[in-house]
Wavefront OBJ file of the C-alpha trace (Angstrom):
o trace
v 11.707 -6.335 7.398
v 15.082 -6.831 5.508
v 16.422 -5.343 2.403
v 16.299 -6.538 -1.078
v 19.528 -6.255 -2.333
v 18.639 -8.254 -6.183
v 16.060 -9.269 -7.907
v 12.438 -7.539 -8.498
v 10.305 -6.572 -5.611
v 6.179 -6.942 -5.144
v 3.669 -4.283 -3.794
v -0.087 -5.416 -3.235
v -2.233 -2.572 -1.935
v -5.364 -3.918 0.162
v -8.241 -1.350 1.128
v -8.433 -1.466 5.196
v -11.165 0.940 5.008
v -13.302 2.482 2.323
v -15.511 5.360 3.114
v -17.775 7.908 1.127
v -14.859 10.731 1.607
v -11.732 8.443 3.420
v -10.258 5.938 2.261
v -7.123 3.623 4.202
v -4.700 1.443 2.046
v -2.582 -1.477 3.123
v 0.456 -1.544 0.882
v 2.542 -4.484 1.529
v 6.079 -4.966 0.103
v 8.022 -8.346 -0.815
v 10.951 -10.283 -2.536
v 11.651 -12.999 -5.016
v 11.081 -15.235 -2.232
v 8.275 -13.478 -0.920
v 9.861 -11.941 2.773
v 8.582 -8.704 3.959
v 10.588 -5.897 2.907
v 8.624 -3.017 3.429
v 5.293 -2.021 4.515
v 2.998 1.355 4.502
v -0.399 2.586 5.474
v -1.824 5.415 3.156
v -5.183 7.516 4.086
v -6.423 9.151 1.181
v -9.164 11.680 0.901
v -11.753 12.057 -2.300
v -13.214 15.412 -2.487
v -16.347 16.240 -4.515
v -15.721 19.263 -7.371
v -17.635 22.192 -6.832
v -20.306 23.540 -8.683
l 1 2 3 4 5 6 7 8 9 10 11 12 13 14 15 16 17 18 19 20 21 22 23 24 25 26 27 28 29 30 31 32 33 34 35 36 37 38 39 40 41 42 43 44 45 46 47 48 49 50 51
């Protein structure tokens, strides 16, 4: 990972895993020149309203 110091950066989120209620999320950050400067992993949860 290095720092971008100019220029305009990329993020491209990828589903890992998709379930009925949890859901995990890739996001992958990169330069002009396309080196890694950042990464994440993001686990979401989708809830049903009530009734």
């Amino acid at each position: 990972m290095r720092a971008a110091r100019a220029g305009s950066v990329t993020a491209v989120c990828t589903p890992v895993r998709t379930g009925r209620t949890l859901s995990t999320w890739l996001i992958q950050i990169t330069d002009d020149q396309g080196r890694p400067t950042a990464s994440a992993r993001l686990t979401t949860m989708t809830l049903s309203p009530t009734q």
